[in-house]
C-alpha positions in Angstrom: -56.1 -45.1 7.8 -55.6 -41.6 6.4 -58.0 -40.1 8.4 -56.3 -41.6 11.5 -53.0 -40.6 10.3 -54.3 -36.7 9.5 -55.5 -36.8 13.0 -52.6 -37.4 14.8 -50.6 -35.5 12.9 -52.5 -32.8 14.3 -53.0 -33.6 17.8 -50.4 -31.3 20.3 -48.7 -34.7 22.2 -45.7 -35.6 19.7 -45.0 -39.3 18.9 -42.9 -40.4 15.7 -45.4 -41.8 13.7 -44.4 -45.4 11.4 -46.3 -46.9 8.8 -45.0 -50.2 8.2 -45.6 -52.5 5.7 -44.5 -54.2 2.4 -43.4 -52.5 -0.9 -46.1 -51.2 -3.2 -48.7 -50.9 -0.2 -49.2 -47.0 -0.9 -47.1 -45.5 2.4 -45.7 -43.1 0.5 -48.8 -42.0 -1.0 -50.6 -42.1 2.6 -48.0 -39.7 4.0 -47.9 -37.6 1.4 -51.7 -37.0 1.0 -52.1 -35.9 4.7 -48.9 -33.7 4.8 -50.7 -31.9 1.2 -54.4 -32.3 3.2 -53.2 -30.5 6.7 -51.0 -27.9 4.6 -47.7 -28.7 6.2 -44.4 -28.0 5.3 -42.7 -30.9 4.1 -39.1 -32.7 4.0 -39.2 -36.1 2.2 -36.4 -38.2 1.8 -35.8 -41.8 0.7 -33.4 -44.1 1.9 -33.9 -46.3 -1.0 -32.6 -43.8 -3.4 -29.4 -42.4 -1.7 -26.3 -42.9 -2.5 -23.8 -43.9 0.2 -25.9 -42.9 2.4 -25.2 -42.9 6.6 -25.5 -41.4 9.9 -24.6 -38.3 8.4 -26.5 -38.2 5.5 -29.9 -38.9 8.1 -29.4 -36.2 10.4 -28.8 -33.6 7.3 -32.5 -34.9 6.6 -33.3 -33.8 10.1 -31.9 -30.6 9.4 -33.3 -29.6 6.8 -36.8 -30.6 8.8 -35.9 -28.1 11.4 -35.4 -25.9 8.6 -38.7 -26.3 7.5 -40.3 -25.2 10.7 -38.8 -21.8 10.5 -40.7 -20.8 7.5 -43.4 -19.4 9.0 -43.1 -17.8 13.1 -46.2 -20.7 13.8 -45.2 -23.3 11.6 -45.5 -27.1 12.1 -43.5 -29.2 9.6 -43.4 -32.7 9.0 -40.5 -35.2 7.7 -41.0 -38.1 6.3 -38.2 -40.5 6.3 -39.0 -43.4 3.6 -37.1 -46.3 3.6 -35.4 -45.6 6.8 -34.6 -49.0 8.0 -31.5 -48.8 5.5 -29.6 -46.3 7.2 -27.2 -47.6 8.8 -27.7 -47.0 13.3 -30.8 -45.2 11.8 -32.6 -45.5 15.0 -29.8 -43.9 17.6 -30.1 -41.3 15.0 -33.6 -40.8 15.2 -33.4 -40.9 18.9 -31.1 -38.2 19.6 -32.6 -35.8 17.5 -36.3 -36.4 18.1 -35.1 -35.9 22.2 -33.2 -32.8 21.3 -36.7 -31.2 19.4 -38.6 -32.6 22.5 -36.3 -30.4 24.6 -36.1 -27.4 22.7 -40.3 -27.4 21.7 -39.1 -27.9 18.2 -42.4 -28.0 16.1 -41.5 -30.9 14.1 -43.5 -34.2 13.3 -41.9 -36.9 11.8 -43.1 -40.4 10.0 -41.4 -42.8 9.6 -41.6 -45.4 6.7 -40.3 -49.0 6.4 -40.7 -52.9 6.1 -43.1 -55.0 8.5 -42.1 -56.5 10.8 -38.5 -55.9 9.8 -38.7 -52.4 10.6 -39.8 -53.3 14.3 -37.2 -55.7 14.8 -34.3 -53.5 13.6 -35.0 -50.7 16.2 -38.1 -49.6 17.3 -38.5 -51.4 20.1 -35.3 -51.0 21.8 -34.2 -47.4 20.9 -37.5 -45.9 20.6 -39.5 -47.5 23.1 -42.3 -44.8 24.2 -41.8 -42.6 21.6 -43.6 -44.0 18.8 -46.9 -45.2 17.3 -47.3 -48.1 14.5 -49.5 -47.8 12.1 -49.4 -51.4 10.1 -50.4 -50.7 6.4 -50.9 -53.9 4.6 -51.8 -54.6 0.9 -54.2 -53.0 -0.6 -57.7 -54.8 -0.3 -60.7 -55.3 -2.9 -62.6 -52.4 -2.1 -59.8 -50.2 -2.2 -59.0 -51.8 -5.5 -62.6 -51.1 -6.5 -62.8 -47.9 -5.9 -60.3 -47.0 -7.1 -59.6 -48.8 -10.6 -63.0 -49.8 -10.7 -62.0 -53.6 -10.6 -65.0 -56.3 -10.3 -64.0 -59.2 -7.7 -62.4 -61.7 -11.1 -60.4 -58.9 -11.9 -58.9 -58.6 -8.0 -58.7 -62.6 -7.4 -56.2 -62.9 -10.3 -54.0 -59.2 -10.1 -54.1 -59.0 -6.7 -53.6 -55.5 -4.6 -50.7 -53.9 -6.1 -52.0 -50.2 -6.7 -48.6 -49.2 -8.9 -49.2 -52.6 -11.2 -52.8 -51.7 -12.0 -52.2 -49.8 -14.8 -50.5 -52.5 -16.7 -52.8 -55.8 -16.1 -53.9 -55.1 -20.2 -50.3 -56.3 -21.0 -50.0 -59.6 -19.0 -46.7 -60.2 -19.8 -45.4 -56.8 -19.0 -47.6 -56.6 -15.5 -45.9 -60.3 -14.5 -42.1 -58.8 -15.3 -43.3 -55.7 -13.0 -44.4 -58.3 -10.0 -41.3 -60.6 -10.3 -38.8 -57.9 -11.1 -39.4 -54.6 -9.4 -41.1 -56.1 -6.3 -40.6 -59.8 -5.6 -36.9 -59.9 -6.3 -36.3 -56.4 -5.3 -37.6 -57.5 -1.5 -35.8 -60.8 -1.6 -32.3 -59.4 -2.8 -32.3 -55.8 -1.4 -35.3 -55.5 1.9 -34.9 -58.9 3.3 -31.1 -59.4 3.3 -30.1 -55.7 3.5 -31.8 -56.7 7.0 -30.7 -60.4 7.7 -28.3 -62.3 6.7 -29.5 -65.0 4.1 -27.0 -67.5 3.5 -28.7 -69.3 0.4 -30.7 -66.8 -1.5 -31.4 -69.0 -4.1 -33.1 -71.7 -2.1 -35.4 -68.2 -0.7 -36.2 -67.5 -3.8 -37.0 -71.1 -4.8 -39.6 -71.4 -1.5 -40.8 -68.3 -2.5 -42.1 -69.9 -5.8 -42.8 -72.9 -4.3 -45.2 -71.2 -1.4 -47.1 -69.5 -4.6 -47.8 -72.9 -6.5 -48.9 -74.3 -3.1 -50.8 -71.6 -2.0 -53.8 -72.6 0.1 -52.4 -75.9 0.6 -50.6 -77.8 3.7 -47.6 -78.6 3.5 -44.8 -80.4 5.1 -41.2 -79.4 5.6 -40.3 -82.8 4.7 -42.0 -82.6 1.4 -40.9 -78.9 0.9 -37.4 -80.7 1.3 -37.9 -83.0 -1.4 -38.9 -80.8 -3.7 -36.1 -78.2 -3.8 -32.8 -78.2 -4.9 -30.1 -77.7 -1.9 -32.6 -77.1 1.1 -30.4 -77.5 3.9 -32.5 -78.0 6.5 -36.0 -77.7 7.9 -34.8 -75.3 10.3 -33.8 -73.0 7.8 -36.7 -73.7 5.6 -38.8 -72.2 8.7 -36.7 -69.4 9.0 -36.7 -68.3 5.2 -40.7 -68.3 5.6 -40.6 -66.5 8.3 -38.6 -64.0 6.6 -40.7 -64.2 3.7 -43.7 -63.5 5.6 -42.4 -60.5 7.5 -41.4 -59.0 4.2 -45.2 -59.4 3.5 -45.0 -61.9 0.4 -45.5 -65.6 1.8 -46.8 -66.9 5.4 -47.0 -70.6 7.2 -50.3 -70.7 8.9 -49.8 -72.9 12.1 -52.1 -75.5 13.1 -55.2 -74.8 15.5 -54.7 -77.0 18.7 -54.8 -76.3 22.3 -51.1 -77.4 23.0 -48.5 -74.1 22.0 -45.9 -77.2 21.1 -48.3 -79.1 19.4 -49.4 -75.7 17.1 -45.1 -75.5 16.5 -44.5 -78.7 15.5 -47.2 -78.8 12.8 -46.9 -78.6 8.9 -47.6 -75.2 7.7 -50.6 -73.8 5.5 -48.8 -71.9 2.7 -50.2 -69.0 2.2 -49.4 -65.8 -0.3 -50.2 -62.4 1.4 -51.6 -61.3 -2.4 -52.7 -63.1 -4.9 -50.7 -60.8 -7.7 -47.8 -63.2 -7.0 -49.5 -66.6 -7.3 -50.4 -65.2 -10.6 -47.4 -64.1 -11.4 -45.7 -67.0 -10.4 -47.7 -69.4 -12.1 -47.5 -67.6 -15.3 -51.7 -69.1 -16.5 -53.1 -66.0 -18.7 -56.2 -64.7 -16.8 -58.9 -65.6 -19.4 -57.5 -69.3 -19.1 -57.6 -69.5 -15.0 -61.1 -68.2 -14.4 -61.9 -71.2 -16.4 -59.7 -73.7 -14.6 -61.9 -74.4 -11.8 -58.6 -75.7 -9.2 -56.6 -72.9 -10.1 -59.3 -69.8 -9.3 -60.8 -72.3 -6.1 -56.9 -71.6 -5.3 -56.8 -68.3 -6.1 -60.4 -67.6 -4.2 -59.1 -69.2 -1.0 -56.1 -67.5 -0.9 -57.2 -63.9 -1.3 -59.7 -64.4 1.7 -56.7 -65.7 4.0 -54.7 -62.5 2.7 -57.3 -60.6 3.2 -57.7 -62.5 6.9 -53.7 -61.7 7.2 -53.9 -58.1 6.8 -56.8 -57.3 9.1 -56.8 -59.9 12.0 -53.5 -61.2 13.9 -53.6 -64.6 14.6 -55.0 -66.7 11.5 -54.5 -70.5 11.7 -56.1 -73.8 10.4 -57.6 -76.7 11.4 -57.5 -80.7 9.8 -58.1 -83.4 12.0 -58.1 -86.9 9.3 -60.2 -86.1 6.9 -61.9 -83.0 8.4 -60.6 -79.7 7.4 -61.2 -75.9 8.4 -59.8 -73.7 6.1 -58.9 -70.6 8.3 -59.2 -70.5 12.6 -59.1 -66.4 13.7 -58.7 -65.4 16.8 -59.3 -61.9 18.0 -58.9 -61.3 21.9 -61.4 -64.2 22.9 -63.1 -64.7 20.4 -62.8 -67.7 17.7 -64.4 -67.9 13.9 -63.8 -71.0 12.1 -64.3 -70.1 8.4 -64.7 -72.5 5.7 -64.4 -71.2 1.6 -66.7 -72.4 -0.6 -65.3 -72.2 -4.6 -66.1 -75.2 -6.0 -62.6 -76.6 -5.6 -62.5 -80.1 -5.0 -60.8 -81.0 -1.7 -59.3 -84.0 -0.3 -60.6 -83.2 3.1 -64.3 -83.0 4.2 -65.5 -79.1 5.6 -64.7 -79.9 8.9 -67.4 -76.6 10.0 -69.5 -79.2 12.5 -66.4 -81.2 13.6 -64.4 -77.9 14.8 -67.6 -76.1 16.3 -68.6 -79.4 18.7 -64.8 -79.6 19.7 -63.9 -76.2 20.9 -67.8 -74.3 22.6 -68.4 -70.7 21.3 -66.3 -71.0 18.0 -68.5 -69.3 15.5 -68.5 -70.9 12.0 -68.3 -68.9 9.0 -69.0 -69.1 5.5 -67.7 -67.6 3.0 -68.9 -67.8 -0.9 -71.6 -70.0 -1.8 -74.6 -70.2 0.1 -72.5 -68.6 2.8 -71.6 -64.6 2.9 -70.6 -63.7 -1.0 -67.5 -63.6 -1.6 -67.2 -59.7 -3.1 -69.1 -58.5 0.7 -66.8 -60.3 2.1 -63.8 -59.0 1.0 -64.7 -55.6 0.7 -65.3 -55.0 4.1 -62.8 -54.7 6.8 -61.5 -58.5 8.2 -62.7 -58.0 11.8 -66.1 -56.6 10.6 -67.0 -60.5 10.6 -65.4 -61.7 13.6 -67.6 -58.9 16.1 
């Protein structure tokens, strides 16, 4: 990602570049390395740190971006705009200077940094159609983890891909009040309603929780209903996880079927997009859940479903009775039904066989076990299985 990032920085044709994706993913960092690797002059600004910050305060950032290029008679500069989805009509902003520096040859590059999919939604699309490329940066994965704490695969099922936490997993307690505080309520009270209006953001918060103690496991709305306190609605159940999962923290994996309506209408797979905040969540000390055989078959199947989420598109799941596939991908045509083996007991029978005879050319996979291991697995890139 850095090297493709580097490289269009430096090509001639000029398109605002976005890195997308949730907080703590290491956009920031990305930016920054290839602005100090290519040598350019460089204009950051956040706006998550300003104060009263508008239309005004954004195209004094592009100012001072100009300014940059006229350090040097053949300089390039870059700005880098973090946080940019919270300035208010940031987009017409962007729009009307990045046209006025298209006009004039102004030799200024600019990235872009924000939420997933929020960011899209909130501009891109409409204002800045054609004039943009979206890089999706999503949480960091085991063998970035590796190599870069040295982490074993134990040490990543249970703490998860948070780069900025890793430094605090010796002091459990103080690594769980980082997760909950500075990330997972930060993006429920600030990102996701800065963005959208949430009318109930305690019954958010208590799906969130909810989604992590039932992660890897389906789930209906009706029993989601029953278990929390003032949920409304299923509609707006559906709509809170759909927030949730855009803000990169919890998703609802649809059913595999060959009917669109049918795939809509079916209970959800809950699903946490990183296994830090199952951990977090559940508050079991990680020398006590790698012996609890449920809790890390839990943990295990849900890091290889992140790890599905942030590589692949379209992840589903499959249960027909008692015969279950754990995770359907599809990838342009082609279809992998992958089955985790962690010595969790399951209600439902691997339904590998079952799925494979019903829908010709689905290629079973899996994964731990007697199947690919588990640390191969996740350290290489998602699609790498699927070709």
């Amino acid at each position: 990602m850095f090297e493709q990032l580097s490289a269009r920085l430096l090509e001639p044709r000029r398109f605002i570049q976005v890195l997308a994706g949730p907080r703590q993913a290491g956009k920031t960092t990305l930016a920054r390395q290839a602005a100090e690797t290519l040598a350019l002059p460089v204009q950051y600004a956040s706006a998550d740190e300003a104060v009263g910050f508008d239309r005004a305060w954004l195209s004094a950032q592009w100012q001072l971006g100009r300014a940059r290029t006229r350090e040097d008679e053949h300089a390039t500069a870059l700005l880098i705009l973090d946080e940019v989805q919270k300035a208010p009509g940031w987009a017409d902003v962007v729009k009307l200077h990045w046209d006025e520096d298209t006009a004039a040859g102004t030799r200024l590059k600019v990235v872009l940094l924000g939420s997933a999919p929020l960011l899209v939604q909130s501009g891109l699309s409409d204002s800045l159609a054609g004039r943009f490329e979206l890089t999706r940066v999503p949480h960091w994965s085991f063998g970035e983890m590796r190599a870069a704490f040295g982490w074993d695969l134990e040490r990543f099922l249970y703490f998860g891909g948070y780069p900025g936490a890793a430094g605090l997993t010796g002091d459990e307690e103080r690594w769980r009040a980082y997760i909950l505080d500075s990330l997972v309520e930060t993006t429920i009270s600030r990102d996701v309603q800065l963005l959208t209006p949430v009318h109930k953001p305690a019954l958010m918060r208590q799906l969130f929780r909810l989604g992590c103690e039932y992660s890897g496991q389906i789930l209906s709305y009706t029993k989601m209903l029953g278990q929390l306190q003032d949920a409304g609605n299923t509609t707006t159940l559906a709509h809170y996880l759909e927030l949730l999962s855009g803000a990169g923290m919890i998703s609802g994996l649809q059913k595999y079927s060959g009917s669109a309506v049918r795939r809509r209408g079916s209970s959800p797979k809950l699903l946490v997009h990183n296994t830090a905040l199952m951990s977090a969540v559940l508050r079991v000390p990680f020398r006590e859940a790698r012996t609890d055989a449920d809790l890390w078959g839990r943990l295990t199947e849900t890091a290889v479903g992140a790890h599905l989420l942030a590589g692949v598109a379209d992840v589903l799941y499959w249960r027909e009775r008692n015969r279950e596939v754990d995770f359907v991908v599809r990838s342009g045509r082609d279809l992998a039904a992958i089955e985790v083996t962690s010595g969790r007991r399951k209600q439902a029978l691997p339904g590998l066989g079952e799925f494979t005879s019903r829908y010709t050319g689905a290629r079973p996979l899996l994964v731990g076990g007697q199947g690919i291991p588990l640390d191969e697995f996740l350290g290489e890139p998602a699609d790498r299985w699927l070709r």
